[in-house]
C-alpha positions as CSV (number, residue, x, y, z in Angstrom):
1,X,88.7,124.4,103.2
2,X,87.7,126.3,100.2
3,X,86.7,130.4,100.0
4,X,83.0,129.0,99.6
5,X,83.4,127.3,102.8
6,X,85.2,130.2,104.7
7,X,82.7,132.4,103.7
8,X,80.3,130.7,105.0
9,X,81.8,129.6,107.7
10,X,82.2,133.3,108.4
11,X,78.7,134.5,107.9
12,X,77.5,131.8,110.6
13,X,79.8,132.5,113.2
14,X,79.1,136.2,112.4
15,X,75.3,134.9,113.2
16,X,76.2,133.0,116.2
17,X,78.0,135.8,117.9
18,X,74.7,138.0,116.9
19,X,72.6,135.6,118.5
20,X,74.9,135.1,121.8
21,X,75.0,139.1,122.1
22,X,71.0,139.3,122.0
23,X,70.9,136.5,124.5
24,X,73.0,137.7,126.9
25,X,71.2,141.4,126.9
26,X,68.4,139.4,127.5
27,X,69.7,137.7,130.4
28,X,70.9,140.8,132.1
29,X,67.8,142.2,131.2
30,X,69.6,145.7,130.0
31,X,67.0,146.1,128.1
32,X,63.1,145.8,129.1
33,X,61.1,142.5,128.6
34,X,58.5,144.4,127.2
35,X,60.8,146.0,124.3
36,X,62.3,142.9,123.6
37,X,59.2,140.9,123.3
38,X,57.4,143.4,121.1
39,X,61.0,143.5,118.8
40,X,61.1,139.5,118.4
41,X,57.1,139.6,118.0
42,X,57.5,141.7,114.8
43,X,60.7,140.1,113.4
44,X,58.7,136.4,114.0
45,X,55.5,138.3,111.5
46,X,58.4,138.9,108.9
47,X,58.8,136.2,106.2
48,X,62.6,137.1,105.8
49,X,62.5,135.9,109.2
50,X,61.6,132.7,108.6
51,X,63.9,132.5,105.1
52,X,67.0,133.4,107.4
53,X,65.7,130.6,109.9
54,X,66.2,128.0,107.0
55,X,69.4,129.3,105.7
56,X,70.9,129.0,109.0
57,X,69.5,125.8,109.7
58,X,71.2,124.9,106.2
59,X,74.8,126.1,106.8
60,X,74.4,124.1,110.0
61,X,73.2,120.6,108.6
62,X,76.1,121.4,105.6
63,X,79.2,121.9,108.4
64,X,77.8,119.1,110.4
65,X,77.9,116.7,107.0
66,X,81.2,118.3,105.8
67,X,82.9,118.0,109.4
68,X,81.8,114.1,109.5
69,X,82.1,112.7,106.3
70,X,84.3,115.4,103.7
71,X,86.9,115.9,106.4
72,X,87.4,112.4,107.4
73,X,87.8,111.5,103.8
74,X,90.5,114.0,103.1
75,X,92.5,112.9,106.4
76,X,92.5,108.9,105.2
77,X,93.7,110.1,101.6
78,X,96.5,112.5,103.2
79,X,97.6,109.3,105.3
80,X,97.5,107.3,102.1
81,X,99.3,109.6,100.4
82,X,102.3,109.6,102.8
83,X,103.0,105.9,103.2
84,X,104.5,103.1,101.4
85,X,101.8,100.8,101.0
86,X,102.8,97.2,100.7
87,X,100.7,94.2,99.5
88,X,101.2,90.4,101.0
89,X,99.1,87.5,100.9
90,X,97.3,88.5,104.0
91,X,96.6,91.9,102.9
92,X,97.8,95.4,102.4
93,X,100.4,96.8,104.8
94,X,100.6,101.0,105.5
95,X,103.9,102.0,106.6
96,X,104.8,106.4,107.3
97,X,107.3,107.5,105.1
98,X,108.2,109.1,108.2
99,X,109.0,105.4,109.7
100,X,111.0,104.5,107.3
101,X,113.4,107.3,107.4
102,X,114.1,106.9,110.6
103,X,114.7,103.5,110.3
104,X,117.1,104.4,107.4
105,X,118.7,107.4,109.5
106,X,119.2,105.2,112.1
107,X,121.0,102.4,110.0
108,X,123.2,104.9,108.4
109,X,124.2,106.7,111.9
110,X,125.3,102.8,112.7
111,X,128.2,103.3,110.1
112,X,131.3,104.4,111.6
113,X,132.0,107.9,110.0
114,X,128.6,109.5,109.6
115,X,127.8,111.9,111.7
116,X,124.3,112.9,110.4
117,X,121.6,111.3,107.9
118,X,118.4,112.8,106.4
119,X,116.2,110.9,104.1
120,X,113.4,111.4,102.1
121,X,111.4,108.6,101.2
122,X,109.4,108.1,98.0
123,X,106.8,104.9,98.1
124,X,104.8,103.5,95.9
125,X,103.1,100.4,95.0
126,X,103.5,99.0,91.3
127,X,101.6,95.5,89.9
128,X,101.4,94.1,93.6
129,X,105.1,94.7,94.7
130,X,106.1,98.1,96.4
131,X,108.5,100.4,95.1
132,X,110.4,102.2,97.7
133,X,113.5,104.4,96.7
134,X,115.4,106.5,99.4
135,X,117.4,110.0,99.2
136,X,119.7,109.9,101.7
137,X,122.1,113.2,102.8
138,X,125.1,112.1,104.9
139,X,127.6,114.8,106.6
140,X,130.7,112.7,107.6
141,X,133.7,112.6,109.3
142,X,136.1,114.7,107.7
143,X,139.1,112.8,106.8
144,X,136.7,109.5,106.4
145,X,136.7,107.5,102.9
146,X,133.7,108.8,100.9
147,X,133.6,106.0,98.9
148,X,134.0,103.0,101.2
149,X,131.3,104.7,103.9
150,X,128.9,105.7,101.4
151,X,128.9,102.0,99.7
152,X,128.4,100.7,103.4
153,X,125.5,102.6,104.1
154,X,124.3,101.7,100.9
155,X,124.4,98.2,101.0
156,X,123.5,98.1,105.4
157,X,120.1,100.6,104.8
158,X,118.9,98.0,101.6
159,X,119.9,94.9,103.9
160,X,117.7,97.2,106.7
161,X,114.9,97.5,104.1
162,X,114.8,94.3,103.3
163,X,114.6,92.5,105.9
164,X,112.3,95.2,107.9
165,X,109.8,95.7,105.0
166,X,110.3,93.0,102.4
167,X,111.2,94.6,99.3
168,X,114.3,93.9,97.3
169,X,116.8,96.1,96.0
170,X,115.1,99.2,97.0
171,X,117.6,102.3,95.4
172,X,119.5,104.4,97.5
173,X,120.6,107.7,96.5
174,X,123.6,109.5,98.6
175,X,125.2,112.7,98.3
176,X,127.1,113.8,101.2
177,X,126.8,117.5,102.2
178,X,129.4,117.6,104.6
179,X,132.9,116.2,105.8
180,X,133.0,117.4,109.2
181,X,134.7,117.1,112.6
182,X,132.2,119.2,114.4
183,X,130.0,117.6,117.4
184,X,127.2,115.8,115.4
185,X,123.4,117.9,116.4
186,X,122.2,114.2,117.2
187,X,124.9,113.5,120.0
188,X,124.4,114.7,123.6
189,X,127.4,116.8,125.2
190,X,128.6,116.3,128.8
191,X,129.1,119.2,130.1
């Protein structure tokens, strides 16, 4: 929400609260009918009155129309924008970035000697095909062949994406941030 729309977001709540206060006096009838009457009587001869009447009624209509259509728009393009989108015969397929890391955490903690995974996943969809490539941080058991482990998870996550999403040869990219003997965050201890 822009400052334009805060501000006036603002000035009608600042309105509302106004209006609720005046109402409620009224209601506990603080003040006398009579007085109150004669008050709204001259503010209803005023043709401010009547401008601020249609300037409320404006910011209304615009938040209703804003909060149905403008904010609604934003929310499918946000989704959009943090998915891999992938085309098939049939049609086109929305998967969370968020999905698919897991799926790729998940494959790599399957590797004997990783203790952790994290992976950020960049999607995109080029001429009809998608374009997936994954970052992937390992910590691993210290002592553990870098190499050999690091190839495995390589090849096991692209067999995973393959066969899970359909899309060959997707690039992995591992650097490992820690060789480590200490309890992994992702097991449970027995106490």
């Amino acid at each position: 929400m822009g400052i334009i729309n805060r501000f006036l977001l603002f000035v009608y709540a600042g309105v509302v609260l106004l209006v609720t206060l005046f109402l409620a006096i009224f209601l506990m009838k603080s003040v006398p009918i009579g007085v109150l009457s004669n008050e709204i009587e001259f503010l209803m001869g005023q043709g401010v009155t009547l401008n601020a009447l249609l300037c409320f009624a404006a910011c209304s209509a615009y938040f209703l129309l804003y909060a149905f259509f403008v904010g609604e728009k934003k929310k499918v393009e946000e989704v959009q924008e943090d998915c891999v989108r992938i085309r098939t015969e049939k049609g086109e397929v929305r998967i969370s970035k968020d999905a698919v890391a897991s799926l790729t955490d998940r494959e790599a903690m399957s590797v004997s000697g990783v203790r952790e995974s994290s992976t950020v996943v960049e999607g995109s969809l080029k001429e009809g095909e998608a374009a997936v490539s994954l970052n992937m941080e390992l910590i691993l058991t210290a002592g553990a062949s870098v190499p050999e482990i690091t190839s495995t998870v390589k090849e096991a996550v692209q067999n995973r994406i393959k066969d899970s999403l359909g899309v060959e040869n997707a690039p992995v990219e591992i650097s490992v941030r820690e060789l480590s003997n200490a309890p992994s965050e992702n097991q449970r201890r027995v106490h």
